[in-house]
C-alpha positions in Angstrom: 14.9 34.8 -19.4 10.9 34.7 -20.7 8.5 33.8 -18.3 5.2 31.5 -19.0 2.7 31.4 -16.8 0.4 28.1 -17.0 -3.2 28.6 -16.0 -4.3 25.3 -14.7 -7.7 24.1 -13.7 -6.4 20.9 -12.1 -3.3 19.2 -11.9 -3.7 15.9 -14.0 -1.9 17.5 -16.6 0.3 19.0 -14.7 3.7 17.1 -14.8 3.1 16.3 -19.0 3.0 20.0 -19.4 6.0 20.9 -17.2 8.0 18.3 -19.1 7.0 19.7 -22.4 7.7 23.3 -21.5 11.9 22.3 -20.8 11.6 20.3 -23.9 10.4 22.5 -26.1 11.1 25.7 -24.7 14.2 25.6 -22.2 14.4 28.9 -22.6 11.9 30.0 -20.4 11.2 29.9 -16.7 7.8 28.0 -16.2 5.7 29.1 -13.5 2.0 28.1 -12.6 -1.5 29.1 -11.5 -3.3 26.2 -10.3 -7.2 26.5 -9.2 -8.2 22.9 -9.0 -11.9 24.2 -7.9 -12.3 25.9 -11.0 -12.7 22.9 -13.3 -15.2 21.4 -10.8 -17.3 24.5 -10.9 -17.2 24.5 -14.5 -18.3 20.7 -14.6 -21.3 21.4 -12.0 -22.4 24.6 -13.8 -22.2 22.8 -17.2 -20.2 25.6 -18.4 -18.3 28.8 -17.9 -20.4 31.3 -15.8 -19.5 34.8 -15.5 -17.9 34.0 -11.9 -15.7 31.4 -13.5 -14.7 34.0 -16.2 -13.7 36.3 -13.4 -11.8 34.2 -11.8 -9.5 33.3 -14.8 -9.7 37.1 -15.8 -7.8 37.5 -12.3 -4.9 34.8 -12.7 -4.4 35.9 -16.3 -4.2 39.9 -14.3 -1.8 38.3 -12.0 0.5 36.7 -14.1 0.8 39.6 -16.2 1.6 42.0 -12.9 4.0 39.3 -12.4 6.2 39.9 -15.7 4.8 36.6 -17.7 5.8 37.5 -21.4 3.2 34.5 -22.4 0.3 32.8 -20.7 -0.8 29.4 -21.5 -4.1 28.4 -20.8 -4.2 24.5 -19.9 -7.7 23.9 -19.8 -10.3 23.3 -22.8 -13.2 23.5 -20.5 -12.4 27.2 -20.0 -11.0 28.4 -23.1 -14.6 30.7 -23.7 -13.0 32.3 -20.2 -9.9 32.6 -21.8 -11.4 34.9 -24.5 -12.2 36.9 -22.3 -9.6 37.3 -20.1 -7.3 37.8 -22.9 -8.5 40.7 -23.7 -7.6 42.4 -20.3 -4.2 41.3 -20.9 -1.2 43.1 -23.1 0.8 40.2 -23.7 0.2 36.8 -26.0 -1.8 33.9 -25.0 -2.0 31.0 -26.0 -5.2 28.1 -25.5 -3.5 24.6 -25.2 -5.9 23.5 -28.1 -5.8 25.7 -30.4 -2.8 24.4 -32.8 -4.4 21.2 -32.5 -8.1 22.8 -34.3 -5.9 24.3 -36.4 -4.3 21.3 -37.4 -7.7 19.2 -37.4 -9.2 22.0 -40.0 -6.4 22.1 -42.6 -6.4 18.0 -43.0 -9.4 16.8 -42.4 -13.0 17.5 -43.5 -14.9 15.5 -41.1 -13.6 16.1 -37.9 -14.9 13.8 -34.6 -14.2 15.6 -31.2 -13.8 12.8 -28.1 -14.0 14.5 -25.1 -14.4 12.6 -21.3 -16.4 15.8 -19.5 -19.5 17.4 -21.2 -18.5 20.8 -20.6 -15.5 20.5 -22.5 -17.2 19.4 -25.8 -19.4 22.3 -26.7 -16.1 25.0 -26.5 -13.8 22.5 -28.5 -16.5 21.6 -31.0 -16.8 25.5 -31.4 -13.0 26.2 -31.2 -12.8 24.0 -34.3 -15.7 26.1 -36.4 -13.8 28.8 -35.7 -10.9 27.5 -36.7 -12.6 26.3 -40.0 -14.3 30.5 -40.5 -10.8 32.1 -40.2 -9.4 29.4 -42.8 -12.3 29.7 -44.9 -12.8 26.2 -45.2 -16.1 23.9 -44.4 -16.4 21.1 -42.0 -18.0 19.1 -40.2 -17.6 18.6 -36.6 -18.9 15.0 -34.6 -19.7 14.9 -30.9 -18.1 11.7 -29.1 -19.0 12.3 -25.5 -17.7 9.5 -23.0 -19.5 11.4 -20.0 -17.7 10.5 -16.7 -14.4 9.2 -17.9 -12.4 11.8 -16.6 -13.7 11.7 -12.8 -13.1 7.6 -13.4 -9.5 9.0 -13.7 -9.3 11.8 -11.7 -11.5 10.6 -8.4 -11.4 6.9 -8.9 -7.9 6.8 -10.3 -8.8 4.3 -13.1 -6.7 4.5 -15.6 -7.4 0.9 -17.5 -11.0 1.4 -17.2 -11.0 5.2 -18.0 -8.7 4.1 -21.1 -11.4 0.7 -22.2 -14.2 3.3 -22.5 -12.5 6.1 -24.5 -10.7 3.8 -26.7 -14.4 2.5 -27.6 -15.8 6.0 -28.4 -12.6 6.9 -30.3 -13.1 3.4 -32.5 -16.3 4.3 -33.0 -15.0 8.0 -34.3 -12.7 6.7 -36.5 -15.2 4.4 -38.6 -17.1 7.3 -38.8 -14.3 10.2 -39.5 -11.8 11.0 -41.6 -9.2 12.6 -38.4 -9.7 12.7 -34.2 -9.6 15.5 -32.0 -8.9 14.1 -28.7 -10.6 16.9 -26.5 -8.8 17.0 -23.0 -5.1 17.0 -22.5 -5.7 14.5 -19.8 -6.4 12.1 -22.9 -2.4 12.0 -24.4 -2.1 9.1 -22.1 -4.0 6.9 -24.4 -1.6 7.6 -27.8 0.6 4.4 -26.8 -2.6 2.7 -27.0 -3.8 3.9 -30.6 -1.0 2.5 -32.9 -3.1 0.4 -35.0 -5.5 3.6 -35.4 -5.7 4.1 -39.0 -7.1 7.4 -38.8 -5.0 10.4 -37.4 -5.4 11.2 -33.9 -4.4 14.7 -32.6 -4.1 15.4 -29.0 -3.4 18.7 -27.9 -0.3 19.6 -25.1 2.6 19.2 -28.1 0.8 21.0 -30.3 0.1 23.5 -28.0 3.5 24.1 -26.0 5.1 24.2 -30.0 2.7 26.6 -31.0 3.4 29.0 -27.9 7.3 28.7 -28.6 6.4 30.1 -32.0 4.2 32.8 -30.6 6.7 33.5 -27.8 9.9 33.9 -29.5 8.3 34.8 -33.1 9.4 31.6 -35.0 
């Protein structure tokens, strides 16, 4: 049976993801590397640093020495880490967002990118240019920062009000876009909530576990 390791840098997402995985894939054994401190670290540094790149360098060396045959990386916030690291690494690995800018630059020209933490924005915002350079296509990318949401969810445990603030920002995006890239996977809770959105809205943990079945068993 395949192995996929998820590299996790908190566990908000943690129980979405698990029940993706044995959707999508129930042919692989799921196993996990959580290091809750590293998104905090991130968050107070404003940014990867090159300790916070070793440290996912390691987990992605560890899963590897522990016969993963693909590692996912679960967090947007360290996906410039995950560059790295995968380069250390023989086997595939996939970003959780990365179907999702891939998606984002073949339908839409104008693309907003809501994210609740400000250290996510500035990799997802440049995950989607690159995107857009490898397809050879030109877009334009729109900040939509609700700074703070996600500890309002995280620490406080507020979903409603984390939800009233996004949900404003991601109105705002959609007057003013022509598709939405909703940054953090922590943010799928919101889709029952954007039915009357007229504009597509793409969040990233279906996209992501689909896109790793493809890369995983070559479909």
């Amino acid at each position: 049976m395949k192995k996929i390791y998820i590299i996790h840098t908190s566990l908000v997402s943690h129980d979405d993801l698990q029940n993706l995985f044995h959707e999508i894939i129930p042919e692989a054994e799921i196993f996990n590397i959580v290091d809750d401190s590293l998104l905090h670290d991130v968050m107070a540094n404003g940014g990867v640093n090159e300790k916070i790149t070793g440290r996912v360098c390691d987990y992605f060396l560890a899963a590897e020495r522990n016969g993963a045959d693909l590692i996912f990386n679960q967090c947007s916030s360290v996906g410039k880490a995950a560059d790295v690291a995968k380069q250390l690494v023989s086997i595939p690995v996939v970003k959780v967002d990365e179907a999702m800018a891939e998606k984002a630059v073949s339908e839409g020209k104008k693309i907003g990118v809501v994210a609740t933490v400000k250290s996510t924005m500035r990799p997802s915002c440049d995950l989607v240019l690159e995107k857009a350079a490898e397809m050879g296509k030109k877009v334009e990318v729109v900040e939509y920062l609700v700074d703070g949401a996600l500890d309002i969810l995280m620490k406080e445990k507020n979903r409603e009000k984390h939800n009233e603030l996004v949900l404003g920002m991601i109105k705002k995006a959609e007057a003013e876009c022509d598709i939405i890239l909703l940054a953090q996977g922590s943010m799928v809770v919101l889709l029952p909530l954007l039915e009357d959105t007229k504009k597509q809205v793409l969040t990233s943990p279906r996209l992501g576990v689909e896109k790793a079945r493809k890369v995983l068993l070559g479909e």
